[in-house]
DRENDO-502101 format. One record per residue: residue in three letters; residue number from 0; x, y, z of N, C-alpha, C in turn. Coordinates in nm, 3 decimals, decimal comma. Example, Ala and Ser with C-alpha at 12.3 -4.5 7.8 and 13.67 -1.06 7.14 Angstrom:
+-----+-----+---------+---------+---------+---------+---------+---------+---------+---------+---------+
:  aa :   i :     nxx :     nyy :     nzz :    caxx :    cayy :    cazz :     cxx :     cyy :     czz :
+-----+-----+---------+---------+---------+---------+---------+---------+---------+---------+---------+
: ALA :   0 :   1,319 :  -0,569 :   0,780 :   1,230 :  -0,450 :   0,780 :   1,320 :  -0,330 :   0,780 :
: SER :   1 :   1,285 :  -0,225 :   0,708 :   1,367 :  -0,106 :   0,714 :   1,290 :   0,003 :   0,787 :
+-----+-----+---------+---------+---------+---------+---------+---------+---------+---------+---------+
***
This chain:
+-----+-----+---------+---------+---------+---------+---------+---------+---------+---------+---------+
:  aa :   i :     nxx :     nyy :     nzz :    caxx :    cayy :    cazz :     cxx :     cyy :     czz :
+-----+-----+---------+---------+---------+---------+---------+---------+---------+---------+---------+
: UNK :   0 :  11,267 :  11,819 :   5,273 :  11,157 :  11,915 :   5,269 :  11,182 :  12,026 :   5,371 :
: UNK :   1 :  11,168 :  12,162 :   5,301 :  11,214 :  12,266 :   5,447 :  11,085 :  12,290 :   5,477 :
: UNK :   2 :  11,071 :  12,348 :   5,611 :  10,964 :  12,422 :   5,694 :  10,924 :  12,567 :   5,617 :
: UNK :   3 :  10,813 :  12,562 :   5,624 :  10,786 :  12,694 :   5,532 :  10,745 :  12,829 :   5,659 :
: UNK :   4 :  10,710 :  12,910 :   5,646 :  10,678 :  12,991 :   5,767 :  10,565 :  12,938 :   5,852 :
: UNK :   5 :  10,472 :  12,901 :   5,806 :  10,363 :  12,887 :   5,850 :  10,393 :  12,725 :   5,906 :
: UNK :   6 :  10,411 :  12,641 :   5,885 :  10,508 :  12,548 :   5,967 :  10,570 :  12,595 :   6,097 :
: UNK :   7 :  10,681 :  12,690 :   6,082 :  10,733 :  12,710 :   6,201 :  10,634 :  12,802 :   6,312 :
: UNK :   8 :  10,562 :  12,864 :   6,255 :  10,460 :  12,964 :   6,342 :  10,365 :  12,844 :   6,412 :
: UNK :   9 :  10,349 :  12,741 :   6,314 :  10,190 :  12,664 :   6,356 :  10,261 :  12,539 :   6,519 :
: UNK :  10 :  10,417 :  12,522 :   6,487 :  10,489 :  12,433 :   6,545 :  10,522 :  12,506 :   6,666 :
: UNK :  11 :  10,549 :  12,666 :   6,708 :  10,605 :  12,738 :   6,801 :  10,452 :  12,752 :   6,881 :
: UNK :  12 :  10,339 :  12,788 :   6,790 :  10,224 :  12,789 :   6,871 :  10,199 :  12,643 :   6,948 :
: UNK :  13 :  10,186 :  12,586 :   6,893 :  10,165 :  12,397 :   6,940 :  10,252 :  12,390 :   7,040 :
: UNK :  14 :  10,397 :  12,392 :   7,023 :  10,487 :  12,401 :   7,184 :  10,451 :  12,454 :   7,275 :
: UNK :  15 :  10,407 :  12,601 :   7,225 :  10,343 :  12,703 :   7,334 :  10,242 :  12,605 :   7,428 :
: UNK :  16 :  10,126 :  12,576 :   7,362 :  10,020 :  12,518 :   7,403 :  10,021 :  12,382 :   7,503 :
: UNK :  17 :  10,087 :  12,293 :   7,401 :  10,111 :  12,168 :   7,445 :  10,141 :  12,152 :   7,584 :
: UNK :  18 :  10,218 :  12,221 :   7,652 :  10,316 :  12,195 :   7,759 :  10,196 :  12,199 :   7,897 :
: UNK :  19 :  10,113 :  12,330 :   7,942 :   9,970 :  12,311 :   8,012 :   9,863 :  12,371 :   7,969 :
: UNK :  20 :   9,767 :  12,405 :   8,018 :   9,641 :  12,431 :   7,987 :   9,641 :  12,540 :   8,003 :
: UNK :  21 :   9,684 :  12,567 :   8,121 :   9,747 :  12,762 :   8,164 :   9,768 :  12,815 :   8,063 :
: UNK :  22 :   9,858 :  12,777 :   7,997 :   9,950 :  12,835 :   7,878 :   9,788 :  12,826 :   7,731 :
: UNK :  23 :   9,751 :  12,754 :   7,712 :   9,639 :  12,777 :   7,640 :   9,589 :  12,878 :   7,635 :
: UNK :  24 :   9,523 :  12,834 :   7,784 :   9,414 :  12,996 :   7,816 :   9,451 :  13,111 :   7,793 :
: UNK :  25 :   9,566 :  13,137 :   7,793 :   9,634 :  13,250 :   7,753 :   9,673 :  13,308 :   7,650 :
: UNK :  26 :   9,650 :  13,205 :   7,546 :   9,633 :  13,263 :   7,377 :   9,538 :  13,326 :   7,371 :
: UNK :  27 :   9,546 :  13,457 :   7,286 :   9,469 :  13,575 :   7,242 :   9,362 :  13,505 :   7,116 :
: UNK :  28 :   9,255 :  13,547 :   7,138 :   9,169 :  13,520 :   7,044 :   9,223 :  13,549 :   6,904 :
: UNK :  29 :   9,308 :  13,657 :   6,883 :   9,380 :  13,599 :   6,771 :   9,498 :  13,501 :   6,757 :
: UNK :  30 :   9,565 :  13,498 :   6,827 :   9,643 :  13,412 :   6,852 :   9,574 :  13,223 :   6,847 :
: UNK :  31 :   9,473 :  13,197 :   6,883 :   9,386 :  13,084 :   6,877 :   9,343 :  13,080 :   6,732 :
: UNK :  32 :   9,266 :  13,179 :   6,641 :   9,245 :  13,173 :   6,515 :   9,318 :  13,164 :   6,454 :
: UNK :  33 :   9,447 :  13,219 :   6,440 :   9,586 :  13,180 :   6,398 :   9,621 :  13,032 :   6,388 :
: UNK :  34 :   9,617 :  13,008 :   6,516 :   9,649 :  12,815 :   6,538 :   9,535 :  12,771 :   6,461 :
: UNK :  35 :   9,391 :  12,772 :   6,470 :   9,319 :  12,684 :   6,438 :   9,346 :  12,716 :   6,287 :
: UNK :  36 :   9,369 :  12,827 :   6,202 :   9,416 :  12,830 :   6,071 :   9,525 :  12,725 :   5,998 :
: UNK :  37 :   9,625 :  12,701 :   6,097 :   9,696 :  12,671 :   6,071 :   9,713 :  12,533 :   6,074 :
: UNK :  38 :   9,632 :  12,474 :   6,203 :   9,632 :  12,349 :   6,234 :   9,514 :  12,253 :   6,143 :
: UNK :  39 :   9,428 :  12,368 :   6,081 :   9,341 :  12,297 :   5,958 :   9,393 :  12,278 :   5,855 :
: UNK :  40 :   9,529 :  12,380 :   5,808 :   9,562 :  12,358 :   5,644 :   9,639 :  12,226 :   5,689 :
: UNK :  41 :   9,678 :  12,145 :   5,765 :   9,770 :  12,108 :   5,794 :   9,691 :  11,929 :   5,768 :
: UNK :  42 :   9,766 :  11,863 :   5,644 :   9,668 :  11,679 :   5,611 :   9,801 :  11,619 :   5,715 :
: UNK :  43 :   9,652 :  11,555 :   5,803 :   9,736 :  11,457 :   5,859 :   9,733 :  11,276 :   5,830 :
: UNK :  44 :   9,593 :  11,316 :   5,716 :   9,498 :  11,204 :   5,689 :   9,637 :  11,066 :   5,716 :
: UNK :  45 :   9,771 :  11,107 :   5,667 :   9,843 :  11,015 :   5,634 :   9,877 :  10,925 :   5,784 :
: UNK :  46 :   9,866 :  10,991 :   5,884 :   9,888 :  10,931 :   6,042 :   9,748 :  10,953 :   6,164 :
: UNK :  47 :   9,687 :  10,864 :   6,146 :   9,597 :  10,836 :   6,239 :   9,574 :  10,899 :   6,355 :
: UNK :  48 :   9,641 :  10,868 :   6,424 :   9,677 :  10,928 :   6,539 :   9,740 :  11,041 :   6,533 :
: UNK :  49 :   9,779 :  11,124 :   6,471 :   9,845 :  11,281 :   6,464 :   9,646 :  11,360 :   6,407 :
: UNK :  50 :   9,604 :  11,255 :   6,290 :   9,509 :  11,333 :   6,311 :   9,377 :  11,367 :   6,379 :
: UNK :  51 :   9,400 :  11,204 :   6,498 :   9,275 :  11,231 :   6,628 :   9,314 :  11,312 :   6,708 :
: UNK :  52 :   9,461 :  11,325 :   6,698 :   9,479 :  11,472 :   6,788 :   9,440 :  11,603 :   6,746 :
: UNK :  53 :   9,476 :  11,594 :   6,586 :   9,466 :  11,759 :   6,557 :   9,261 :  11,790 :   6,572 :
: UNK :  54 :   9,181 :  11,671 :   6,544 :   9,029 :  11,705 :   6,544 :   9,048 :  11,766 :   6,712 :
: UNK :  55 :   9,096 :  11,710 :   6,812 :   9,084 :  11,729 :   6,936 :   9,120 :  11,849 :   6,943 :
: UNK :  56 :   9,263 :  11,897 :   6,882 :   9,308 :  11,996 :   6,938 :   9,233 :  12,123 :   6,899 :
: UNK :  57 :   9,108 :  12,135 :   6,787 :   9,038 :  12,179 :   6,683 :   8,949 :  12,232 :   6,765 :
: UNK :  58 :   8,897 :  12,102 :   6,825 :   8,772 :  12,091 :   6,933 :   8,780 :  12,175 :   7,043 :
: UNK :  59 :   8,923 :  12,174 :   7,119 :   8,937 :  12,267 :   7,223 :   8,941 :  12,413 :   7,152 :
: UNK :  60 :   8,988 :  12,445 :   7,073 :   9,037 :  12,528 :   6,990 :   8,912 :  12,648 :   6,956 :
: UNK :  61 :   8,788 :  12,543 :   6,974 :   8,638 :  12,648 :   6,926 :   8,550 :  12,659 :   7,032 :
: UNK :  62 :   8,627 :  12,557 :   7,136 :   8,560 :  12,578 :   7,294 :   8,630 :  12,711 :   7,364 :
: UNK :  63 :   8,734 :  12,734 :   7,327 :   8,789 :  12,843 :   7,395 :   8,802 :  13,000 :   7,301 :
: UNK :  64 :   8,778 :  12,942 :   7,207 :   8,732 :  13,123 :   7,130 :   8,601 :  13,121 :   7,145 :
: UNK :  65 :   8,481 :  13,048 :   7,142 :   8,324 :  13,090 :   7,212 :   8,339 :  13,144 :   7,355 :
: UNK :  66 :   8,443 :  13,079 :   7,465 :   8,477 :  13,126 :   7,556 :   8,504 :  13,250 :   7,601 :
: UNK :  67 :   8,574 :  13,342 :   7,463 :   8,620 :  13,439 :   7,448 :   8,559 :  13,526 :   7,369 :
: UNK :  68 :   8,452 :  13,489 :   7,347 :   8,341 :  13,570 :   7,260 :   8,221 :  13,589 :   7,283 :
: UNK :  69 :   8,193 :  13,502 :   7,396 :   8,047 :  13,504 :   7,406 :   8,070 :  13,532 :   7,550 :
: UNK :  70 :   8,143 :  13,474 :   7,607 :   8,182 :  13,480 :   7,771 :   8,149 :  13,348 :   7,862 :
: UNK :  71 :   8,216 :  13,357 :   7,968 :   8,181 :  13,229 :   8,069 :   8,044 :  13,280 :   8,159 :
: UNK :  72 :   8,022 :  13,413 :   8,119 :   7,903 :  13,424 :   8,238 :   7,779 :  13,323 :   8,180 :
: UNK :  73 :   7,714 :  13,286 :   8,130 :   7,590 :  13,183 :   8,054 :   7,593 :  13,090 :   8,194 :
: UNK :  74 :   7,734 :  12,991 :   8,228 :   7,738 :  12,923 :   8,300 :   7,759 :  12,926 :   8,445 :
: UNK :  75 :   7,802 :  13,067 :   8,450 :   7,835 :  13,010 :   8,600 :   7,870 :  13,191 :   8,665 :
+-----+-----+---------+---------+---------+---------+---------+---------+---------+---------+---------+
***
């Protein structure tokens, strides 16, 4: 099976990310909608655990574009 584009874009973003949190924060609100696009078309139903990560990674994913849309001032 080859990697299609959106494979390799969704896999280079995920490296990006994966490695610290720094590196997160630093995705562009488009750059984050991009991933979360990508990381939804993506069935993991078949591995358990690949897909309690991807809900997680989903989860951070809409905590940090409200972050970026609404702002951190509310809290603090």
């Amino acid at each position: 099976m080859d990697a299609t584009k959106e494979d390799i874009e969704r896999v280079k973003l995920l490296r990006q990310v994966s490695g610290s949190k720094s590196e997160f924060n630093k995705l562009s609100l488009v750059q984050l909608q991009r991933l979360q696009e990508l990381v939804e078309k993506k069935d993991y139903t078949h591995d358990k655990k690949a897909h309690k990560s991807k809900v997680k990674l989903l989860g951070k994913i809409n905590v940090r574009i409200y972050e970026l849309t609404e702002g951190r001032g509310i809290w603090g």
